[in-house]
C-alpha positions as CSV (number, residue, x, y, z in Angstrom):
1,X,-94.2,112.9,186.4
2,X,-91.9,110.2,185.5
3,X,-90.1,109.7,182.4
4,X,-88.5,106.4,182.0
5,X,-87.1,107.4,178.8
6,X,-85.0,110.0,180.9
7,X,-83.2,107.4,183.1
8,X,-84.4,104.1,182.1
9,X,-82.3,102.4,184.8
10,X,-84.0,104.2,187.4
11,X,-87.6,102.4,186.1
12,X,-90.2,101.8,188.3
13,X,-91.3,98.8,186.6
14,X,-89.2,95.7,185.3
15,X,-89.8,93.9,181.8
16,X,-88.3,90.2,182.4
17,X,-89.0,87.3,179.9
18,X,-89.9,84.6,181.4
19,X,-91.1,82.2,178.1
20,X,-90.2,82.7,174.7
21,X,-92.0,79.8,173.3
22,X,-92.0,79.6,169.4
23,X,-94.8,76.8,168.2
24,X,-94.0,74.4,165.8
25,X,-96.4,76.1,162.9
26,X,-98.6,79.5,163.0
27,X,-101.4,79.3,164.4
28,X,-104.5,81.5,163.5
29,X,-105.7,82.6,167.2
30,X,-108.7,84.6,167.1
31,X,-109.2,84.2,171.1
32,X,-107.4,83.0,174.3
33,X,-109.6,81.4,177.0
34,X,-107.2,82.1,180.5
35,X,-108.3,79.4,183.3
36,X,-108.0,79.5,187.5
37,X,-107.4,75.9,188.0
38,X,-106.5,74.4,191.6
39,X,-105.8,70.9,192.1
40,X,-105.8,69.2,195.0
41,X,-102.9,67.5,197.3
42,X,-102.5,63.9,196.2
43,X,-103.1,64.0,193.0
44,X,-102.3,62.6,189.9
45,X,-103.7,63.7,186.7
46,X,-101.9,60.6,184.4
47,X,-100.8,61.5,180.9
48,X,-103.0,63.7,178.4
49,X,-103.1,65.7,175.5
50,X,-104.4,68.8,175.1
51,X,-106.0,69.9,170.8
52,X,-103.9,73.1,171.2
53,X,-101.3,74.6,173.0
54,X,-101.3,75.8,176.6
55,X,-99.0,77.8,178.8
56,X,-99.3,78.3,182.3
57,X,-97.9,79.8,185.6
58,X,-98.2,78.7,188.6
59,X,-100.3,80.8,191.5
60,X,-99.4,78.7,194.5
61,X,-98.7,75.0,195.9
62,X,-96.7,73.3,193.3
63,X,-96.8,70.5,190.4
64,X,-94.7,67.9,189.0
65,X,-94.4,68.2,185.7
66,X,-93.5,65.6,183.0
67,X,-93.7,66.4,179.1
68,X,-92.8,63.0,177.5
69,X,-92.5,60.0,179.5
70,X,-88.7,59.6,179.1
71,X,-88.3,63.6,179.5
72,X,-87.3,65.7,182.2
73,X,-89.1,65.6,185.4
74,X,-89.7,69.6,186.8
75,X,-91.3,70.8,190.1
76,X,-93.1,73.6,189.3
77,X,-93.4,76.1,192.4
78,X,-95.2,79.7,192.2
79,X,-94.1,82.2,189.5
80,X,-92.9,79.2,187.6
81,X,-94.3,78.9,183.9
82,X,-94.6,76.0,181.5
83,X,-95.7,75.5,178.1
84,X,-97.2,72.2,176.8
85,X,-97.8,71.6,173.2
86,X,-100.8,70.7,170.9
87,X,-101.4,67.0,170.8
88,X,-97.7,65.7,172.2
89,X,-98.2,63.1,175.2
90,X,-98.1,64.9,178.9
91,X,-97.0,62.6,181.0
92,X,-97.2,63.8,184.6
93,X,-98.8,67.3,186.1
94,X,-99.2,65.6,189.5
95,X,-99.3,67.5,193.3
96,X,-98.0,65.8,195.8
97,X,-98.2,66.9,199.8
98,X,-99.8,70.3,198.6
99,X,-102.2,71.3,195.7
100,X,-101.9,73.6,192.7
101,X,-103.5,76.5,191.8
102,X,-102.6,77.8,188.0
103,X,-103.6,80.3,185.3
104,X,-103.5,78.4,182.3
105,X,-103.9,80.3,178.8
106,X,-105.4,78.3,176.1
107,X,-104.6,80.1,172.3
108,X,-107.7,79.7,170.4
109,X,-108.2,79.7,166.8
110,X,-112.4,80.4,165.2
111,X,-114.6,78.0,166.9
112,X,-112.2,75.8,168.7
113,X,-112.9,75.1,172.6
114,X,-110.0,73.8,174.5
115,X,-109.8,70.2,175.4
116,X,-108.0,67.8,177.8
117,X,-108.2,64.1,176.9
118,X,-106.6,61.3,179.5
119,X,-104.4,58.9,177.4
C-alpha cells in the first residue's frame, strides 16, 4: 500500500492550481450546474453577460477569449481555464479554423438558473 505521507515526493498523484479566483462578494451557492459545450469552427458568439459567474476549461479545439473590449485578447487551447464574472461585458469567446468543446461550471445560488444574454 502506498503511503504518500511517507515520501510525499514520490506521489503518485499531483495537486497543481490552476485558478484561484476570489469573486468580488460571497456568494450563497447551494448548487453548481457543470455544462459540455462545443462550438463550432467559424464562430463568433459577440459580447454577453452571464447573471453569475462561470469558470471553465477547455476540452479540445480552442477559443478566443476577450473579457472587456479594451482587455486582453487570450487563445484558449485544451487544459486552459478561464473565469468570467457575473454581469461584466464578455466581449469575445469566438473559434476560429477549429471549434470548442468546454466544461463550463456555473455556481448557483437557491433557485437561480444560469443565463447568457447577447449584448
Amino acid at each position: 500500500m502506498y503511503d504518500a505521507a511517507m515520501n510525499p515526493a514520490e506521489s503518485p498523484i499531483s495537486r497543481v492550481v490552476v485558478l484561484d479566483q476570489h469573486l468580488p462578494e460571497a456568494l450563497p451557492v447551494q448548487r453548481v450546474e457543470v455544462r459540455r459545450i462545443t462550438i463550432e469552427p467559424h464562430t463568433a458568439l459577440g459580447a454577453h453577460v452571464h447573471n453569475g459567474p462561470v469558470f471553465g476549461n477547455i476540452v479540445s479545439g480552442k477559443a478566443v477569449y476577450q473579457q472587456a473590449a479594451d482587455g486582453d485578447v487570450q487563445v484558449l487551447h485544451p487544459g486552459d481555464v478561464f473565469y468570467e464574472p457575473a454581469v461584466d461585458r464578455i466581449s469575445r469567446f469566438d473559434t476560429e479554423d477549429e471549434g470548442v468543446t468546454f466544461l463550463a461550471y456555473f455556481p448557483l445560488t437557491a433557485g437561480q438558473d444560469a443565463t447568457l444574454d447577447l449584448i
